[in-house]
C-alpha positions, 0 to 999 in steps of 0.5 A: 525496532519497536514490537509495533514496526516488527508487528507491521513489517511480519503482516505486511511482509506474509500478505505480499508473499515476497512479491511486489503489491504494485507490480506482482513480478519483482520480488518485494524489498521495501516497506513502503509507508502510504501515509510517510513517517514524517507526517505521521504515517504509522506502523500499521498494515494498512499504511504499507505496501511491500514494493519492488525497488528502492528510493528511484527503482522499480514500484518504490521508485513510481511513487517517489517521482509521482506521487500524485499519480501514486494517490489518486491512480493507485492508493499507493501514497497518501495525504496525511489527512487520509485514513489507509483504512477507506482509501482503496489501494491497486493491488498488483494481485487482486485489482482494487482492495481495502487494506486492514490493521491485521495485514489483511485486505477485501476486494472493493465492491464496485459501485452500481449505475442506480440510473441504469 
């Protein structure tokens, strides 16, 4: 295991507190990749989650067997061509955020009506 997969892994692992960030009620146990390995994704906070489940099972599962809805209804898996640190991600915990390199997130701010 390489300093920066041990690095990701520790961050990841202390900003889900051993809880699923998909669900919030099953204890975590999969580092999941947002952006998968065999496109690129690197060993980096913000292109992880700490899932439920495994391959088939629990939040892990979800993103396996529908991938776009993993996207594009909770920033869970992601393009290559994506960047982990603008695309939001639906945090069991703390609704809409922004992933960091640190193994940090903020809250998205949500958009003003400018027409209203």
């Amino acid at each position: 295991m390489s300093a920066e997969e041990r690095r990701a892994r520790k961050l990841v692992r202390a900003r889900s507190g051993g809880v699923c960030e998909g669900c919030g009620q099953a204890p975590a146990t999969n580092y999941s990749h947002r952006i998968g390995r065999g496109v690129g994704g690197r060993w980096c906070p913000s292109n992880a989650l700490d899932l439920c489940g495994s391959g088939i099972t629990g939040c892990h599962g979800y993103v396996g067997a529908r991938p776009k809805a993993a996207r594009d209804e909770r920033g869970w898996r992601l393009r290559s061509t994506d960047d982990p640190l603008t695309f939001p991600v639906l945090h069991a915990v703390h609704g809409l955020v922004l992933l960091d390199a640190d193994g940090g997130f903020r809250p998205v701010e949500p958009i003003e009506d400018v027409a209203a």
